[in-house]
N, C-alpha and C positions, 0 to 999 in steps of 0.2 A: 364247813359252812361259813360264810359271809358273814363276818363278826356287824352289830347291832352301831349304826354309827350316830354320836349323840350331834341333834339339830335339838332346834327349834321348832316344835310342830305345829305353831302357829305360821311357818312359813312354808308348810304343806297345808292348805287348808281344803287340798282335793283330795285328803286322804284322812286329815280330821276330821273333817267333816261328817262322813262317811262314818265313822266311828259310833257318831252318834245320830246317824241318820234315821235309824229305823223309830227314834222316839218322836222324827218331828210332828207327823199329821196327828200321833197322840194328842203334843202339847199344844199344836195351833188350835185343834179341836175345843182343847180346855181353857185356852185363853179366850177362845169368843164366846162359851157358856160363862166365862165370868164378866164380861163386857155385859150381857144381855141381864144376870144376874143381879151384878153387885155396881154396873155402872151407872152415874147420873148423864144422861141426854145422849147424844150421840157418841160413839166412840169410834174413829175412824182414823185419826193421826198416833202413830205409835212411834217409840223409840226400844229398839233392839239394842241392849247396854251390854258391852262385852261381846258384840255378836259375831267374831269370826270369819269363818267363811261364809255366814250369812243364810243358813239352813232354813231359819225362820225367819226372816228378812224376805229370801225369796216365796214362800210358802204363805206368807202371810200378804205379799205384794197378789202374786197370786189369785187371792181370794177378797181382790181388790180395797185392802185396805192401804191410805196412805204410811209408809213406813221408811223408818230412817234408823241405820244401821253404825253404831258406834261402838271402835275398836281402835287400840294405838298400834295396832300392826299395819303395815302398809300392805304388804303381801297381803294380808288376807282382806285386805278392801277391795284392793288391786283385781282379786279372783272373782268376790263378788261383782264389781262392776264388770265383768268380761261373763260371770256368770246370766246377768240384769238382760243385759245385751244381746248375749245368747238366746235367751228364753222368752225377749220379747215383752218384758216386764219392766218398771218404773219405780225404781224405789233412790235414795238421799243416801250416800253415804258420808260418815263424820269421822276424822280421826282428830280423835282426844282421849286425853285422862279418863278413864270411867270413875277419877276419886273428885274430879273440879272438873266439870263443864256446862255449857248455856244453850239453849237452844232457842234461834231466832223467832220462834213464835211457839204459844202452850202447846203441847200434848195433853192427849186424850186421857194415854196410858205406857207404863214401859215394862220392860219383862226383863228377866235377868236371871235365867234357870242352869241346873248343873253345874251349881257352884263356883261359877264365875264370879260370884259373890266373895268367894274366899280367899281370892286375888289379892284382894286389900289386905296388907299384913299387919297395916297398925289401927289400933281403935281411932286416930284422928282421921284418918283416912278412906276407915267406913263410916264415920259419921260425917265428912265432909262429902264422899260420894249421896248418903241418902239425902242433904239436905240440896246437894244439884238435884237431884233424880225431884226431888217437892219443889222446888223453883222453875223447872222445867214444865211440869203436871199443874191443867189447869184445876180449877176448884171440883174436888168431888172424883178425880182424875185415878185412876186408878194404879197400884205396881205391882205385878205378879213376881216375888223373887222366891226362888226355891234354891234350896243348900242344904245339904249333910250337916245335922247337927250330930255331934258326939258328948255322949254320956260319960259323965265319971267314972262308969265302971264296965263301959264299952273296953277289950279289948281293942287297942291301937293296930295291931299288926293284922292287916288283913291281902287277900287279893284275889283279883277277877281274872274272867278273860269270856271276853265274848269276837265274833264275829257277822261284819256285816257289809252286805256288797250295793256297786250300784252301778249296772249294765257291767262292762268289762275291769271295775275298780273292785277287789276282794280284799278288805281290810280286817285282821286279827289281832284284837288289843290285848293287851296284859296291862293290870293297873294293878301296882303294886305301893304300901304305905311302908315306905325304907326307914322313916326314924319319927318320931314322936315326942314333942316333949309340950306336956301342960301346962307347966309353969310357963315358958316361952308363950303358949298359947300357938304354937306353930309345929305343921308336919308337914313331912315333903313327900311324894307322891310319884313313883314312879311307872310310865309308860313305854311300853314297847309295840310297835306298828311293824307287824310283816307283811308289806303290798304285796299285792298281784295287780299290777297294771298292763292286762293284756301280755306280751311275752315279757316285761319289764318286774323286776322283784328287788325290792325294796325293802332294808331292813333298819330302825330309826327306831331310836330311843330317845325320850325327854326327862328329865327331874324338873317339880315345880315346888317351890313352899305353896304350902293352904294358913290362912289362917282356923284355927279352932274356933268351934263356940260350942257353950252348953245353953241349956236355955237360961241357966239365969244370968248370964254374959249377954244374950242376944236380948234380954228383957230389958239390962240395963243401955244397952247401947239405944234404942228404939226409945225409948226414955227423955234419951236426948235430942229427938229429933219429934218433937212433942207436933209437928204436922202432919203426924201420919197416924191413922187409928185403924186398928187391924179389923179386917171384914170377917174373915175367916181365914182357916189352916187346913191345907189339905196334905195329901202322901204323892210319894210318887207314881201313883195308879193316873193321877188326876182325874179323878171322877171327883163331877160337879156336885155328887149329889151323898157324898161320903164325907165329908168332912171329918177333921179331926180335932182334940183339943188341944190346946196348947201348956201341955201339961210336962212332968219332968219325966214322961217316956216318950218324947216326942222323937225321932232318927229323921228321915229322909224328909224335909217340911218345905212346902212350899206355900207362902204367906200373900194372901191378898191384902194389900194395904191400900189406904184411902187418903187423899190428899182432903186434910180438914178444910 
C-alpha cells in the first residue's frame, strides 16, 4: 500500500474541505438564527477568520450575505477564488494573520468555528487576534467562535475517523491527538486523508499543534479583552434554542460574543 505522504493540508483545500463539509449547511443555518437572535440591526457583512477553503464563505455568499474570507494560506484563497468564480458567487478574499489584522470598513459579525481558534499557540496571540476580530466588528457586532475546550481530567489521547464525499471527491479522515502536555498548554493533532478523486487516490497526512484551554484559561483570557460580553454558549449540535452554560463541564463550545 502507498505509504501516507506528509503535506500541508491546507494546500489541499479540495480535499479538506470536504472533511468537514457535511457540518457546513448545519453551521450557516446556526449563524443566521444567531444574527436574527442575538444581533443589533442588520447583519449582512461578515468576516470568515481562518476560513480555508472557504466552505462557509461560499455557503454563506450564497445565501446572499456580504462575506470576506480570511486565511494566511494562498492556496486555499487561491481555490476559493476559482471556487467564487465557478459558482457564480461574490464574496472578498483577505490574506493575513488571523492573530493582527483590520478590515477596511466595520463588520457586522465574524465566525471562526472547528478550532481554528486553537491555531493561536500563545496567550499574546489569542488576545491580540480577539482584540482585531472587536476592532473590525461594529458596535453591538457580533462573533460566533467555537472550539474544543479540554478538562483537567479529560483523557488527552483520543481518535476519530469519519467519512465524507462531494460528487466524485471521497474523503476519509483519521484525527488522531499524538502527544499532550498541559503545562505547555499545547497538543498536536494528528490527520490522515485517504482521497478518491475519481480514478486518482491520494494518501496525506498532517501534524498540527492546538493550543489547550480549560475554561478557566478561556475565562481568563476573554478578561482581557473586556469588549466582548458573551450572549450565550452553545455545543456542537448548534441548536439555537439549546443553549449551554458555561460552566466547568463545558467540551465542544461554541460562544456567541458581542462587541460592547
Amino acid at each position: 500500500m502507498t505509504p501516507f505522504e506528509t503535506v500541508d493540508c491546507y494546500d489541499y483545500p479540495q480535499y479538506w474541505d470536504v472533511s468537514f463539509l457535511d457540518e457546513t449547511e448545519l453551521e450557516c443555518d446556526f449563524f443566521e438564527d444567531v444574527f436574527k437572535r442575538f444581533g443589533q440591526g442588520e447583519t449582512r457583512r461578515i468576516l470568515d477568520v481562518g476560513c480555508g477553503g472557504g466552505r462557509n464563505v461560499l455557503e454563506m455568499a450564497a445565501r446572499d450575505f456580504e462575506v470576506i474570507g480570511l486565511d494566511n494560506s494562498e492556496p486555499s484563497l487561491a481555490y476559493l477564488s476559482d471556487k467564487l468564480l465557478e459558482k457564480g458567487l461574490t464574496a472578498e478574499t483577505m490574506l493575513a494573520d488571523m492573530a493582527d489584522f483590520e478590515s477596511s470598513s466595520p463588520i457586522d459579525a465574524a465566525l471562526c468555528t472547528f478550532n481554528t481558534f486553537r491555531h493561536l499557540l500563545t496567550e499574546e496571540e489569542a488576545e491580540s487576534h480577539l482584540h482585531s476580530v472587536a476592532r473590525c466588528l461594529k458596535t453591538g457586532g457580533l462573533y460566533v467562535l467555537g472550539f474544543h475546550i479540554l478538562q483537567d481530567y479529560d483523557d488527552p489521547e483520543c481518535e476519530e475517523h469519519w467519512t465524507n464525499r462531494d460528487g466524485d471527491v471521497e474523503v476519509t479522515t483519521t484525527l488522531e491527538v499524538v502527544q499532550s502536555c498541559r503545562e505547555e498548554r499545547l497538543e498536536t493533532l494528528l490527520f490522515h486523508l485517504q482521497v478518491r478523486d475519481g480514478e486518482k487516490q491520494l494518501r496525506l497526512k498532517a501534524e498540527y499543534p492546538y493550543r489547550i484551554y480549560n475554561p478557566t484559561q478561556f475565562r481568563s483570557l476573554l478578561a482581557k479583552v473586556p469588549e466582548f460580553e458573551i450572549c450565550e454558549v452553545y455545543d456542537f449540535n448548534y441548536d439555537i434554542d439549546d443553549p449551554m452554560p458555561f460552566d466547568d463541564e463545558i467540551s465542544d463550545a461554541v460562544f456567541v460574543l458581542r462587541k460592547k
